[in-house]
N, C-alpha and C positions, 0 to 999 in steps of 0.2 A: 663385393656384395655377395658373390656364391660360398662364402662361411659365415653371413650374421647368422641366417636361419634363424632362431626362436627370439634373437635380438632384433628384429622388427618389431617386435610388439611393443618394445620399451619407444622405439625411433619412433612409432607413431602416435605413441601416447605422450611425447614431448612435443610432436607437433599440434597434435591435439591440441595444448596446452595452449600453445604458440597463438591460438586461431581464435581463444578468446582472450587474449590480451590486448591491452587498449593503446598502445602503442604500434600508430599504421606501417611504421617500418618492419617491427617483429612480424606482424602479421605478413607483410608481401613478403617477407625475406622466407617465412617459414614456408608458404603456399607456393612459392617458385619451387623450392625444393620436394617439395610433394606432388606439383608438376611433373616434374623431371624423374621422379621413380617412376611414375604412374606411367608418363609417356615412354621410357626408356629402358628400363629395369623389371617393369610388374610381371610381366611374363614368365622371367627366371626364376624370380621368387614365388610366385604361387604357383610354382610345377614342382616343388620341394612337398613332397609326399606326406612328410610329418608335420612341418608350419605351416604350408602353403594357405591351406582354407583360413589359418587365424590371422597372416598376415592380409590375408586381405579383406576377414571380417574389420579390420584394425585398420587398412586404410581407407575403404570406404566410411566409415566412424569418424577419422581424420577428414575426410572431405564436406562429410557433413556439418562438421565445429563450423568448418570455414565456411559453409552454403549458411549459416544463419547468424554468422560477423553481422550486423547491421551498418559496419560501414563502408560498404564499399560492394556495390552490386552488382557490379560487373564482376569482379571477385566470387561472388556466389552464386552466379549463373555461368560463371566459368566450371563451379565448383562440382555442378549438377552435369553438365556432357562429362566432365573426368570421371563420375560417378558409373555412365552408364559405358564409357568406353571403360574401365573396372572389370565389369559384367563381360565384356565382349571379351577380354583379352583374356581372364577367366574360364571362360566357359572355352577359347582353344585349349587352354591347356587339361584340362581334363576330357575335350575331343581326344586331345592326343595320347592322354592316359589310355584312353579307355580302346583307342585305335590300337595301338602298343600287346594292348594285353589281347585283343582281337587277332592281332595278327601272331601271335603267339600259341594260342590255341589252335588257328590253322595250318599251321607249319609241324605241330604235335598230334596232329589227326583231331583236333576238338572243333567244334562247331564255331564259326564264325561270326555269329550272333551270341553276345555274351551275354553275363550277368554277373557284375561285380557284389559284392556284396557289401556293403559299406555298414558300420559298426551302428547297434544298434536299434537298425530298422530291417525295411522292404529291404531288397535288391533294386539297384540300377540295372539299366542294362542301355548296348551299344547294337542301333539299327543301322546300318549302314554308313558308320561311325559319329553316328550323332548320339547325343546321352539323353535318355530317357529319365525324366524327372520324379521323383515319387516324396513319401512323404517320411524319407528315411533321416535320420538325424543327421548326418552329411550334407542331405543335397539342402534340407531345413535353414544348415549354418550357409547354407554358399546362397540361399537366395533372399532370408531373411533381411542380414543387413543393407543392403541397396533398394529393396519393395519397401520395407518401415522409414529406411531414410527418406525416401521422394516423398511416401504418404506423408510422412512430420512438415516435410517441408511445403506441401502442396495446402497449408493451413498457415504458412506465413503471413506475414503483416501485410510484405510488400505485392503488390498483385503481380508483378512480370515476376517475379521469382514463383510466387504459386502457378501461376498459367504453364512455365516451363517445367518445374518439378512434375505438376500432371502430366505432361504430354511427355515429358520423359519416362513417368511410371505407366503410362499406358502402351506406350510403344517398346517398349521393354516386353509387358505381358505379350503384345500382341504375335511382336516377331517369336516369339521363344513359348508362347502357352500351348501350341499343338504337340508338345513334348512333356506339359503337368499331366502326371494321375490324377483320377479323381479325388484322390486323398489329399495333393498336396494342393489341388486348387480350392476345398475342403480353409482347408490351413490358411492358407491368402486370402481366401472370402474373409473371415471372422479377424483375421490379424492385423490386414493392411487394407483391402477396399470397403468392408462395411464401414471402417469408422470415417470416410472419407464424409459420409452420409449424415454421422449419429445426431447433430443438432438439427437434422429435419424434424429427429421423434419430438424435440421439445423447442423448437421457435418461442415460443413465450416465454422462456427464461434465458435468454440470451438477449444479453443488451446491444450488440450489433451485430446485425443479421448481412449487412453491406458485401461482405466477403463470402459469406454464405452463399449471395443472390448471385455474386459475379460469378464463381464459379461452378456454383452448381448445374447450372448447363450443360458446360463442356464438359464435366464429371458423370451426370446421365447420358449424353452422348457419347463417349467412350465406354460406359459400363455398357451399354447396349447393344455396340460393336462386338464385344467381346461376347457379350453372352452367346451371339449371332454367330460367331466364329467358332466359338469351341463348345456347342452343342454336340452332345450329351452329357461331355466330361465335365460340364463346369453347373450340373444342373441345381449343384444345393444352392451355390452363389446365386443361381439365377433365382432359384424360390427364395430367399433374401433379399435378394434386390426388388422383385415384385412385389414386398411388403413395406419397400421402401417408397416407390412409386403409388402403392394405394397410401401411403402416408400425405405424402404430396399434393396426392389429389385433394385433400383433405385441407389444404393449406389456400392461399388469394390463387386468383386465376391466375396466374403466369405461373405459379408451380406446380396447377392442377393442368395446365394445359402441357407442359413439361412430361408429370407423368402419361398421362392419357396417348401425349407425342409417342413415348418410350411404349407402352403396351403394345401401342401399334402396330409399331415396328417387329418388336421381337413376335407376338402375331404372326405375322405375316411373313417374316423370317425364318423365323425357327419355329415356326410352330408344329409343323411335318417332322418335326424333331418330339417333343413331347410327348413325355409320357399318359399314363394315364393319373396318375398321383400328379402330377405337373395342370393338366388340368383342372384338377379338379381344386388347385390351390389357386388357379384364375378365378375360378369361380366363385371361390369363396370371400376373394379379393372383392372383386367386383362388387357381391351385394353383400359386402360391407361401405365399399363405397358411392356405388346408388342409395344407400337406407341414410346415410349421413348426407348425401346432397340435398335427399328430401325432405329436411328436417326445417323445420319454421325458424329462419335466422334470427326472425324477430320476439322467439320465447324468452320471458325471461327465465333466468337461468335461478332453482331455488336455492337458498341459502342451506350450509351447512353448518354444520355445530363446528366441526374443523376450521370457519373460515375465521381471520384474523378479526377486532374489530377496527382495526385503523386498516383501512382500505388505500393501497395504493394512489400518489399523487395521479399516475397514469392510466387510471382505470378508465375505459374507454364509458363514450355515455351511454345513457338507457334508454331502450327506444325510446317513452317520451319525452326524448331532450333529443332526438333526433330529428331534422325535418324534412321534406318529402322529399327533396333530393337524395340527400346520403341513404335512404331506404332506398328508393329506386335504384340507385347505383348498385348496392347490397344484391337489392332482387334481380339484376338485370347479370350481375356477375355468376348467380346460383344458376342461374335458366342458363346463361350461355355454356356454364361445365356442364348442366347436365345434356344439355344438346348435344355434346363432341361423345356421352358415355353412351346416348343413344345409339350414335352412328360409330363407336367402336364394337359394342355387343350385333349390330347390323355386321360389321366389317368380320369379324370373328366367324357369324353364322357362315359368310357367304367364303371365306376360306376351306373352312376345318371342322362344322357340321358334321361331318361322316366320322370324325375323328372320338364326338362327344358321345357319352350315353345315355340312356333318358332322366336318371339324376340330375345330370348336368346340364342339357337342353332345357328341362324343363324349370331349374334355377333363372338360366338365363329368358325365358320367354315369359317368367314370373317379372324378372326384373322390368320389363318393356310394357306390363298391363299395369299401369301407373294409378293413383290412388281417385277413384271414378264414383260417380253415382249411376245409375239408372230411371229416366225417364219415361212416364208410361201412356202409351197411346189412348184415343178417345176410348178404343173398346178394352182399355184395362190393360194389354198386352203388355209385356218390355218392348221401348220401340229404341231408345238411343242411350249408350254412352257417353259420359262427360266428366271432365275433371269437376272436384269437388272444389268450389268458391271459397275463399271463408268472405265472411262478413266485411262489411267495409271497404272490399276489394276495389282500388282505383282502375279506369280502363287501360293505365299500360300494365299493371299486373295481371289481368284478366288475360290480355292480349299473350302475357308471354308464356299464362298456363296453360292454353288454347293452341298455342304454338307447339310446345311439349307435348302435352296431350296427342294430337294429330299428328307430331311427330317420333311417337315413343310405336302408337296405332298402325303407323306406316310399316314400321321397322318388324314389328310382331306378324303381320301379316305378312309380309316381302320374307321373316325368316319361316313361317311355315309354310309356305310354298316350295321355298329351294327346300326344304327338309323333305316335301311332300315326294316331291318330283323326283328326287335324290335315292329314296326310300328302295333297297332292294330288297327279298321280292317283292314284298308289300309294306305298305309303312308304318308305323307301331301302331296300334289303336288308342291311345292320348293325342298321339298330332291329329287323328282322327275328327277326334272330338272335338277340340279345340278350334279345329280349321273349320269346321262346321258352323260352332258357337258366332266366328268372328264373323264367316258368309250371312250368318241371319241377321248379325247385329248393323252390317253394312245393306242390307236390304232394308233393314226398316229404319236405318238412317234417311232413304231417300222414298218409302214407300208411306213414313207417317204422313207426312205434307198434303200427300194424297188421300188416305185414309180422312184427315181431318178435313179438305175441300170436300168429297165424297158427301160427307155425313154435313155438311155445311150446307148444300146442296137439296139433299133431301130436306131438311128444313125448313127449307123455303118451300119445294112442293108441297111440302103438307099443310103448312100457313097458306099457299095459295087457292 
């Protein structure tokens, strides 16, 4: 095997071949034998300086034919750990290059921290013989094919092949992504984990969503891992991902509560990481998706000159073909996302407030003074605050605008206060204001009642 050299590429493009043929003896016959390089031989072959990186862009290719064989599943979740032991046995041997050429400089009076220069791009370089990753056309070929394979295969048919492909693609970044630049993690965002995502942006044209549902969970829970771990480096991925998650929100409660989970976290994680451009794309996240919570589910939606005239046999009904149940259920799903966006923009304040600027705070303390009328006491005054009814309103809808309302009111006052108190040396003069406004509005919340007994009172004296 230490003279095929550039003759592996042909060996693995016959096995290739082997992997989608429908004959199950070719298949296992072919797969044993790419077992056996893999486990036995891959090492020697891809520390060959001039093939090394093709042959093993070419075996990992060869292992993914065989991870999407459809017959035989064990076969193709065999096919996915040879894949990521690939990568491991891999990446020693360009340890060892790169160790080689380190300790060669040292021995010649040169610095012991290198920098390879690999054709094309950036430089590499060796920290205490670990290889530093970038977005050079080298390290490109050595990490592409095994991250595109997993991502293809993490969209498979069968679900225990996708659940292991992800968890093999995440654990892969996880152990090995404190060694990406920001360029090539850059690269990976846009190549292999956004498209993990892409049928979030369009649910409605996707006739089975099933495989979508199952895994999009554990696919947001590992993106959020990561984002968590390799803060600052991986920060475009993460403003990506954050548009991916107000998409979500955007979506039935299980995906909206998914996102809103994920914001949270990285929140509260990483958010002592963030920048100020990072913020301020939270922000804009947000009330986009506060303005789309509070939109009346029940409009109908007007016609366009675009739209076809034969109407889908699945077009859902019209509100009045709906009846009071499946409204409530509708309104009772809207109130319960925007409750969790209330007590995230709370959760935000009470972290990272000192982190925001008055732009940004005052987005967010917009977002929490929810869409209200004003009531006016006997002597003409503003005396209270109230969400706006519409017409018709039943009393569980009432009930859960009233809930909102008093719980958007909580959150807006609980966040000017820590803002207030927070404030060095003195605190801006808008939370000033604002925190003044909401003291009067909560006084004459419980001072009308009175005002109005008061003057009920006189009344009577002067009738008597």
């Amino acid at each position: 095997s230490r003279n095929i050299k550039s003759g592996w590429k042909n060996i693995f493009q016959v096995l290739n071949i082997a992997a989608r043929d429908n004959t199950d003896t070719v298949v296992v016959l072919a797969f044993d034998l790419v077992k056996k390089l893999v486990e036995e031989t891959l090492l020697q072959i891809t520390s060959d300086a001039s093939h090394g990186h093709v042959a093993y862009a070419d075996c990992v290719g060869c292992l993914t034919g065989f991870a999407r064989n459809k017959h035989n599943v064990q076969m193709s979740l065999e096919s996915v750990r040879l894949m990521t032991l690939c990568t491991q046995i891999t990446l020693q041997s360009q340890v060892a290059h790169n160790a080689a050429v380190s300790a060669a400089l040292a021995a010649g009076g040169g610095a012991v921290t290198v920098a390879t220069a690999p054709a094309g791009g950036e430089s590499g370089g060796v920290d205490n013989g670990v290889v530093v990753f970038t977005d050079s056309e080298q390290h490109v070929r050595l990490w592409f094919p095994v991250l595109t394979g997993l991502s293809s295969l993490a969209a498979d048919s069968r679900a225990e092949l996708r659940a292991t492909a992800l968890s093999a693609l995440f654990s892969i970044l996880m152990h090995y992504g404190h060694h990406f630049s920001a360029q090539l993690w850059g690269i990976v965002s846009h190549g292999v984990l956004l498209p993990l995502f892409e049928d979030v942006h369009h649910l409605e044209e996707v006739a089975d969503t099933a495989w979508l549902r199952t895994q999009l969970a554990p696919a947001i829970d590992n993106m959020t891992q990561l984002c968590v771990a390799f803060m600052p480096a991986i920060a475009q991925p993460l403003a990506d991902f954050l548009k991916v998650l107000g998409t979500c929100i955007g979506q039935d409660e299980a995906m909206a509560e998914m996102g809103i989970t994920a914001i949270n976290k990285l929140i509260a994680d990483a958010g002592a990481k963030f920048s100020d451009d990072m913020w301020t794309i939270v922000c804009r996240i947000l009330v986009r998706v506060f303005q789309e919570s509070a939109k009346d589910p029940f409009a109908e939606a007007e016609p366009t000159q675009e739209s076809s005239e034969d109407e889908p046999a699945h077009r859902p009904p019209s509100v009045g073909a709906m009846s009071m149940e499946e409204k409530l259920h509708i309104m009772g799903q809207r109130h319960r996302i925007r409750m969790l966006l209330f007590r995230l923009v709370q959760d935000l304040c009470s972290l990272h407030s000192d982190a925001l600027g008055e732009a940004q705070l005052t987005q967010l303390l917009n977002l929490l003074a929810p869409n209200t009328k004003t009531t006016t006491s006997s002597q003409g005054t503003p005396a209270t605050r109230g969400p706006v009814l519409p017409p018709g309103s039943t009393k569980e809808q009432l009930k859960m605008m009233h809930e909102e309302w008093a719980e958007a009111s909580r959150s807006e006052v609980r966040f000017l206060l820590r803002i207030y108190r927070q404030a060095t040396p003195e605190p801006e003069a808008f939370l000033e204001v604002r925190l003044v406004e909401r003291i009067v509005e909560v006084f004459s919340k419980y001072t009308a009642p009175l005002e109005s007994l008061g003057a009920h009172s006189m009344g009577e004296d002067d009738g008597g």
